[in-house]
N, C-alpha and C positions, 0 to 999 in steps of 0.2 A: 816463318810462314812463307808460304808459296804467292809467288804475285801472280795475279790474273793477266791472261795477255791482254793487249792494247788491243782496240776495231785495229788498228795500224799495222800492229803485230797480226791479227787474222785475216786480214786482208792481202797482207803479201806474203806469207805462209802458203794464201790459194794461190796464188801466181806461182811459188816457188815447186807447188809441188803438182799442178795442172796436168805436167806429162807421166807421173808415176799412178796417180790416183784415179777413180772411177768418181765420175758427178752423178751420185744413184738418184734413183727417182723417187717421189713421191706419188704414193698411188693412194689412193682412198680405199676401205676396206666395205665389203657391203657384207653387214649383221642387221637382218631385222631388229633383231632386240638391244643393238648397241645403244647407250646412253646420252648418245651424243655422234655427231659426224666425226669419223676417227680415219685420219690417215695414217701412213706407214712409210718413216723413210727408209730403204733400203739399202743398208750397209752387208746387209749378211750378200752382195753382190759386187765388195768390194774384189780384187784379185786372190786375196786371201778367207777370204767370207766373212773379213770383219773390219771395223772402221781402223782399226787400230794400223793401221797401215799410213794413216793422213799423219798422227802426231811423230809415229817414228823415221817417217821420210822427212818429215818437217827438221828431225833433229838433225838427220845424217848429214842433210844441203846445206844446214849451216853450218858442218864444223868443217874448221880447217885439215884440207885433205893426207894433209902429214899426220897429224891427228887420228884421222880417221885409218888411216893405212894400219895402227897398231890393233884395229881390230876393235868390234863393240860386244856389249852381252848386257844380258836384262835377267829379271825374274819375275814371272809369268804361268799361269798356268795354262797356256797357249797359245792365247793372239793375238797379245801384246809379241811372246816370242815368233811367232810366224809374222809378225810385221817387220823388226827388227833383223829376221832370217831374209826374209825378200827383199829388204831393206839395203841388207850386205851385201846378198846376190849382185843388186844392180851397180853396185857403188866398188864390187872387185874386193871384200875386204870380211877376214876371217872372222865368225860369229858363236857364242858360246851361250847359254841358256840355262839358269838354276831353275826347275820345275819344283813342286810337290811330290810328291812319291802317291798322291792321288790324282795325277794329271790324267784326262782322257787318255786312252791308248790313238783314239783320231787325231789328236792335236800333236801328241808329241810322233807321227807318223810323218805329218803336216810340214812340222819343222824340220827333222830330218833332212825330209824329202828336200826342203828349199838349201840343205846346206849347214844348217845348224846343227853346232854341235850339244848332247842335251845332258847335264848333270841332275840328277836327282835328290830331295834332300826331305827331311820329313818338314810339314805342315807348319809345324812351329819356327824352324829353322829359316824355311822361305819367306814365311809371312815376319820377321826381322830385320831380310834383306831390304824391303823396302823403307825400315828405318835408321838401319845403319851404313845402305849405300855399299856394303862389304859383300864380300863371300870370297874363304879360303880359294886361292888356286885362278883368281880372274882377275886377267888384265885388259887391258883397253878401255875405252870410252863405256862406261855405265851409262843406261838410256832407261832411265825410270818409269816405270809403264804408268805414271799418272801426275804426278806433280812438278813434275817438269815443265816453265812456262812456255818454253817450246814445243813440248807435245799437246799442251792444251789448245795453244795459236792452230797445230793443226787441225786439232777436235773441233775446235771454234768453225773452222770451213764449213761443218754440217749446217751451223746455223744462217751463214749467210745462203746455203744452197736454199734451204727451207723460207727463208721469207721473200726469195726471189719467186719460189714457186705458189705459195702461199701467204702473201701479205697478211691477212684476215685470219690469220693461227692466232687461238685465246688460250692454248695450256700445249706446251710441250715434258710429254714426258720420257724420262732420260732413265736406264737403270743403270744402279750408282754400284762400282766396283769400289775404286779407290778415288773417283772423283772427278779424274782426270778430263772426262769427257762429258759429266755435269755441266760441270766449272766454266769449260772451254765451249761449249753450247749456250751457255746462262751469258757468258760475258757479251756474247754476239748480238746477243738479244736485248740484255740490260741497253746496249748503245744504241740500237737500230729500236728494239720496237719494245719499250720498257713495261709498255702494258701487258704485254705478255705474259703466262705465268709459267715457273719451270718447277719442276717437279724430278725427284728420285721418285726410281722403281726399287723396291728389296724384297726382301724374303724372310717370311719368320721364322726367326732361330738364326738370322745370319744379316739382322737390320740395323747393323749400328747407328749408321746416320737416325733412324726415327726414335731410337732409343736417348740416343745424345742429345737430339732435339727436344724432348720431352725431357730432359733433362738440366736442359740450359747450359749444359756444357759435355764434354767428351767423357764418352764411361765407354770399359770394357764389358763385352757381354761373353755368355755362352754360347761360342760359336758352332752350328750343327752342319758338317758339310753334307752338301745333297747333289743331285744332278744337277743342280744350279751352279755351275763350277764354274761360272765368270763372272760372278758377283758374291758381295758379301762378305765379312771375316770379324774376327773379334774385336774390332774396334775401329774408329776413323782418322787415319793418320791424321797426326797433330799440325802438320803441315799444313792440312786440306782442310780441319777443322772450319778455319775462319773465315776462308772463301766460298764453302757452302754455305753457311750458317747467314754469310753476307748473301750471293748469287740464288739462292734457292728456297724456291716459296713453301719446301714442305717433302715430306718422304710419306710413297704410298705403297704401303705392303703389305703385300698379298702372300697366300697359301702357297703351298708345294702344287694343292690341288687345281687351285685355278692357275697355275701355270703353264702344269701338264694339260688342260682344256684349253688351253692359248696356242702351244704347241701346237693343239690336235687340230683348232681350228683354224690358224694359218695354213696348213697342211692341207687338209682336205676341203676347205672353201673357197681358201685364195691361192691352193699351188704355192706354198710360200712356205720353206723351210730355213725355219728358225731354232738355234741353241736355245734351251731354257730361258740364260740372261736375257736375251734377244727378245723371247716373249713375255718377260715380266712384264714391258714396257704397258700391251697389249692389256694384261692380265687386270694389270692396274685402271686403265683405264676402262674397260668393260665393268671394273667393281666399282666406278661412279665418282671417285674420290679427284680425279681430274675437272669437275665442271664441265658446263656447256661446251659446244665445239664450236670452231674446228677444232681437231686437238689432235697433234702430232704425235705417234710414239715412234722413237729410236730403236729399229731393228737392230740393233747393236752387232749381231753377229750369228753364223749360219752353222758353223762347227760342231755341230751334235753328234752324238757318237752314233752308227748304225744300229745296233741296241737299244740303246734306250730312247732311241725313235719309234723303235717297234711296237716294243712295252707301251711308250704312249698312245702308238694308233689301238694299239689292244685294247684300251680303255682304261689303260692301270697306269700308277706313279710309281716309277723308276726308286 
């Protein structure tokens, strides 16, 4: 099992990574018909347009630079790997990437672009890598895009931004990839403000955590990939299992369809472009299953493909 970081551990995690990171803001969202007062923290304005940038700088500052010179790599289907890639940029040191062979064409551009280099591998193959920590052909420092107690310390920073800007937050919701950033949000909050409630975001047909949960223990589902390509997968790594199950009040998941109207209405209400994951957060809490507000959702991330942003402003699901 995966340990939760320590307030101690997220507390100097923020220190250590102050000058690499963006402190996004919290802004309020205005929906007549929302169910509650719903804020938005804003990650999809991190450097990389996604938060994933706080756990994987978190990792690279603490390892030793000998260490690090051998070069890191991850597997991701985006940006976990453009954090990891910006990550390397800053730090001088060579970066390598196992993707999906259904990665956006925008993300793996992304990466590219920052210096990463990107191998491709089918669905099944990738989603292993995160349990066996392997992949033929890659050396250096492996940087886990979610259970790693050091990448959660850094996930954890969102929480201490949010209850400095909003003390008076009654449900935070989080949408749950592999956990990483659940977990690391939930821990900040259990310390500081335990009344608080946290909450996953998923998606049906790719909901494991609410399926496991209804279940009392971890199952494999039928996983359906969709333009929700930053969340979801066939199961809750076993790692992550016990620190959700412990840190989290509950998984709310929603449609493909209310997320593409989440999308649409970030977009054209609040100026505010969001990746599917990014809007489940949103999606979930518009569908009521968050409680009273305040209620923060985790813009998680901005990297949508130009496409199937289109299709959504069209009025159609991707």
């Amino acid at each position: 099992m995966s340990a939760a970081p320590s307030l101690t551990q997220i507390q100097t995690a923020r220190e250590r990574i102050a000058d690499l990171v963006v402190r996004t803001p919290l802004v309020r969202v205005h929906l007549d018909d929302a169910p509650a007062d719903i804020y938005l923290k804003l990650e999809n304005l991190q450097p990389i347009g996604s938060f994933k940038i706080r756990g994987a700088s978190n990792v690279m500052a603490l390892t030793d630079p000998d260490e690090l010179a051998r070069g890191v790599w991850t597997a991701s289907a985006g940006n976990m790997a453009q954090g990891v890639a910006w990550g390397a940029r800053r730090f001088g040191v060579p970066c390598c990437v196992v993707v999906p062979e259904t990665a956006p064409r925008t993300k793996l551009e992304a990466i590219e672009r920052l210096g990463g280099r990107v191998v491709k591998t089918s669905v099944a193959e990738w989603f292993d890598v995160f349990r066996t920590h392997e992949f033929p052909g890659m050396e250096g420092l492996f940087i886990h895009a979610f259970s790693d107690t050091a990448v959660m310390a850094g996930n954890g920073t969102i929480g201490l931004e949010i209850l400095e800007d909003l003390p008076e937050v009654r449900s935070v919701v989080i949408p749950f990839g592999g956990g990483g950033l659940s977990c690391g949000i939930a821990a900040a909050l259990r310390a500081l403000a335990p009344e608080a409630r946290v909450f996953a975001s998923e998606v049906t047909g790719a909901a494991p955590l609410a399926e496991s949960l209804t279940a009392g223990h971890p199952v494999e589902i039928d996983y359906t990939p969709s333009f929700v390509d930053g969340i979801g997968g066939p199961w809750v790594s076993p790692e992550m299992w016990e620190l959700a199950e412990e840190l989290l009040d509950g998984s709310l998941t929603v449609n493909l369809e209310q997320v593409a109207e989440a999308v649409r209405l970030l977009a054209t209400r609040s100026r505010i472009i969001a990746e599917g994951a990014g809007a489940s957060s949103l999606a979930a809490a518009l569908d009521g299953g968050a409680g009273p507000g305040p209620i923060v959702c985790i813009v998680s991330g901005g990297n949508i493909d130009a496409r199937t942003l289109a299709t959504i402003l069209r009025g159609e699901v991707p």
